[in-house]
C-alpha positions, -999 to 999 in steps of 0.1 A, spaced: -668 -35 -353 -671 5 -363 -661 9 -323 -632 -13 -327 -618 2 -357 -625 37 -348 -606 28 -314 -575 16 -334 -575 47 -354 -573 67 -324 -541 48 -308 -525 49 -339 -530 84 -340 -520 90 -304 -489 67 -309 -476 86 -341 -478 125 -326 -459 110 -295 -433 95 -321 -433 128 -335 -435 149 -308 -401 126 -297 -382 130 -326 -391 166 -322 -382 177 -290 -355 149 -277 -315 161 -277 -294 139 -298 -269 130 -268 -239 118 -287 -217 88 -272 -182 90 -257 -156 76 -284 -122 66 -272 -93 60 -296 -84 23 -298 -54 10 -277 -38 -6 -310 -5 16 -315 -27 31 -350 -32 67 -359 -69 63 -360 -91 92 -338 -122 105 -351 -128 143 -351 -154 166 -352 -153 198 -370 -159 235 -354 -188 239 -379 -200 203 -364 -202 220 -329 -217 252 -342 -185 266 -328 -176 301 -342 -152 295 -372 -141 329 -365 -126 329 -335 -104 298 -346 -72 320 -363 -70 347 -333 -65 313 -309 -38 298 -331 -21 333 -337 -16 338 -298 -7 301 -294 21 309 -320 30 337 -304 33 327 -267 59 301 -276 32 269 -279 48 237 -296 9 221 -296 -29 226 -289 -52 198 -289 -93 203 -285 -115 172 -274 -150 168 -274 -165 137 -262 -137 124 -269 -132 134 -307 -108 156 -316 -117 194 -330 -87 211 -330 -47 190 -334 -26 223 -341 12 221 -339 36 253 -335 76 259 -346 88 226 -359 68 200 -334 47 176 -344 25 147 -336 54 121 -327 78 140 -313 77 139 -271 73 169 -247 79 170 -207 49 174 -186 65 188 -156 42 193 -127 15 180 -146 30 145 -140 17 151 -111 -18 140 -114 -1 106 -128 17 102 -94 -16 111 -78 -36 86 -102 -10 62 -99 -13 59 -61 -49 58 -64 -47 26 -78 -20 15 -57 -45 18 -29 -76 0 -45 -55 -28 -52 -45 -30 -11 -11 -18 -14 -15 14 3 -34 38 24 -32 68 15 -43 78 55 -11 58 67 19 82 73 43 80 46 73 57 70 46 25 70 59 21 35 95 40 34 109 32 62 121 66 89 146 91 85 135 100 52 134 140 65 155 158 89 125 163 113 118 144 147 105 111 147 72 126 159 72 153 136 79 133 105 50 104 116 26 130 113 32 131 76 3 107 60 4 96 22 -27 121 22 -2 148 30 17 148 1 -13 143 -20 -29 176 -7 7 195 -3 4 196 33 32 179 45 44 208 60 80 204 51 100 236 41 94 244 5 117 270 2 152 253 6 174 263 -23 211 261 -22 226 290 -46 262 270 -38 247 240 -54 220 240 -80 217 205 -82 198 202 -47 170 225 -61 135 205 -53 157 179 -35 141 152 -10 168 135 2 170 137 38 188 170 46 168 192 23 136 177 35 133 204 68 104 209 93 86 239 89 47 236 99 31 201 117 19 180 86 -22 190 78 -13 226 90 1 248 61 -5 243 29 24 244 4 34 237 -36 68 215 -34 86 185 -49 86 162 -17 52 146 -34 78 123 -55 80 103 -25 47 87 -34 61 73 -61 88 57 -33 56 45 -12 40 32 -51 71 6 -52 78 -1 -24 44 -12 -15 42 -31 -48 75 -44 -49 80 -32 -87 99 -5 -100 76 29 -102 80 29 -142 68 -9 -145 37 -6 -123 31 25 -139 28 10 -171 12 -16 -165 -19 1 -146 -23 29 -163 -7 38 -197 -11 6 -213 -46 6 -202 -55 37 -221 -29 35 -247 -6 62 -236 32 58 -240 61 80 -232 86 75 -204 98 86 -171 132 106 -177 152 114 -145 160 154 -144 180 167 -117 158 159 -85 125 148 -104 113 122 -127 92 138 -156 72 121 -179 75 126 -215 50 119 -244 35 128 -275 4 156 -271 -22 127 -281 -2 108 -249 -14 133 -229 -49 135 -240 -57 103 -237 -48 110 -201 -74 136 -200 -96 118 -215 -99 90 -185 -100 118 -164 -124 134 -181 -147 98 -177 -138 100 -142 -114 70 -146 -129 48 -170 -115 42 -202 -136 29 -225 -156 6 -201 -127 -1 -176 -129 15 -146 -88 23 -145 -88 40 -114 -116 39 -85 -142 67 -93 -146 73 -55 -109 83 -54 -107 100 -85 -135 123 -72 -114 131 -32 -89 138 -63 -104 162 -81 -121 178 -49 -109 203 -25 -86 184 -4 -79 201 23 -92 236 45 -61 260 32 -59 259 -4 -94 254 -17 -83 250 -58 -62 219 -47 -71 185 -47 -49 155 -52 -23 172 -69 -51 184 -95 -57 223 -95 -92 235 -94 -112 260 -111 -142 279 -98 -136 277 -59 -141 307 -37 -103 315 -30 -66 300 -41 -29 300 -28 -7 301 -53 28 282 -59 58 295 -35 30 321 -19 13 316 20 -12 343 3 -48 335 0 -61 350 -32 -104 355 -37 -120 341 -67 -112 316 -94 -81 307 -103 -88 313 -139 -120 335 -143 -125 331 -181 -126 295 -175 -151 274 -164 -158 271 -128 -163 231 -131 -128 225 -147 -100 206 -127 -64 208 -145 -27 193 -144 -5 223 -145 29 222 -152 61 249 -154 66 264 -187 27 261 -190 21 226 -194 -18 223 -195 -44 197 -196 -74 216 -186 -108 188 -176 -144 203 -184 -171 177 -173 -196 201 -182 -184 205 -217 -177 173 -221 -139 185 -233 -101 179 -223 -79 209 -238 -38 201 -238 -15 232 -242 23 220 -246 53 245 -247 80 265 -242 69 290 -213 41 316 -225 59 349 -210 85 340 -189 96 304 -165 65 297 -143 62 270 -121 27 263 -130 -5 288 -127 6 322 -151 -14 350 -164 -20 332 -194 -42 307 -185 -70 333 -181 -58 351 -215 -58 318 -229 -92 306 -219 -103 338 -232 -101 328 -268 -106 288 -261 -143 304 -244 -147 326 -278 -151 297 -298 -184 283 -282 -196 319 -266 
């Protein structure tokens, strides 16, 4: 009996230091939360003292948000929100343009597109268009694949503008569309990607904005609307719009337990997607690669796009410094909307490094 009680002592004992020694030395790994779908206000947040974020370094980021023009700044970890600001007379409800940053919703968009057996994103772009949609050669313009105009290697001339006419800026209508490189050959930054959006409908048989919504922004509670502008449709939201954007990409396209958009796409998506550029995936811009071409610029650049920032972050870029910057490692989506920092940008500016600078001083 003494042998049988003393062996009972001794697992009790064993069990309890390995309780302690659990509660100890085991991270608290907190959960992904993701605002409900139900049109409320309701987010939670998390404060920078929460984080053990420095407190200090909080009033020279707003100051330099104020002063390069910013109309809102939004911080989320895991999902929570810890920092809403909003800058000369904007606030929560009122809409912004994305500009180029709508790109990674055409990109996402046509990701699903393609799990659902519409399209192929390998099949040249005429399977679904029809030919004639450039000025090139029939041979030349079936070398152009869906791919292609994911990866901005269609190869089409990017620098047609037409002083006479300002209103054929960025055009894709047949005549501007003009051969310059074979399609896979030459990477460069244009607006002839909107034809995916063509391909998306057609191939759906729905109108872009319909499928749109129902696949992706009602799914994640996002609204805004597509607004026609000159030779572009640009999406318009709210700033918490476009964060719960970043936040499915953030989850690698789940939201909330719903896989939204393949994870195996999403991750060609926010890979290098080609052997020119090496920051560009589909139409997402990369951080932390080796070298980077630049909008309107045949110039390969060494380094990161954005040094300060860090080398795991993917981002929608947009002109006038639209930002929603992706950090897996950090667990955090940052949105920048604006007026342009310094001067009209198409996308990538000086101030994303300047800006990252003082985001990176918080947690430093």
């Amino acid at each position: 009996m003494n042998k049988i009680l003393l062996l009972l002592i001794i697992t009790l004992f064993i069990l309890g230091c390995s309780a302690e020694h659990a509660t100890d030395s085991s991270p608290i790994v907190e959960s992904m939360y993701f605002p409900p779908n139900d049109g409320s206000n309701t987010w939670e947040t998390k404060t920078i003292s929460d984080l053990g974020w420095n407190q200090n370094s909080v009033q020279p980021l707003l100051d330099y948000l104020q002063l390069k023009n910013s109309k809102s700044f939004m911080i989320l970890v895991n999902g929570r929100i810890v920092m809403e600001n909003y800058f000369n007379g904007h606030t929560a409800t009122t809409p912004w343009y994305w500009a180029s940053a709508g790109k990674t919703l055409t990109s996402t968009v046509t990701g699903i597109a393609q799990q659902e057996g519409f399209v192929n994103i390998n099949n040249k772009v005429s399977d679904y268009i029809g030919t004639g949609w450039t000025s090139e050669t029939l041979a030349q313009e079936n070398l152009i694949t869906c791919k292609n105009l994911l990866s901005m290697t269609s190869g089409l001339d990017d620098a047609y503008n037409d002083n006479s006419d300002p209103t054929l800026d960025d055009c894709v209508i047949p005549s501007c569309l003009i051969y310059n490189a074979d399609a896979g050959t030459r990477w460069a930054y244009d607006n002839v990607y909107v034809k995916l959006q063509d391909v998306v409908a057609n191939a759906t048989n729905q109108t872009w904005s319909n499928y749109f919504s129902t696949k992706l922004s009602t799914k994640i509670g996002m609204t805004g609307s597509w607004i026609q502008s000159d030779n572009n449709s640009v999406f318009w939201s709210t700033t918490r719009s476009m964060a719960r954007f970043g936040l499915m990409a953030l989850n690698n396209g789940v939201w909330n337990g719903t896989q939204v958009i393949n994870q195996t796409y999403f991750n060609f998506a926010t890979n290098t997607s080609q052997s020119i550029n090496q920051a560009y995936g589909y139409l997402w811009w990369l951080n932390g690669k080796a070298s980077y071409h630049l909008p309107q610029s045949q110039l390969q650049l060494n380094g990161s796009i954005i040094p300060h920032g860090p080398n795991d972050m993917f981002m929608a870029l947009g002109k006038n410094d639209q930002k929603i910057y992706v950090i897996p490692s950090k667990k955090m989506v940052v949105i920048r909307m604006g007026n342009a920092a310094d001067s009209v940008n198409m996308a990538l500016s000086n101030f994303d490094d300047a800006l990252w600078q003082k985001i990176s001083a918080l947690y430093q």
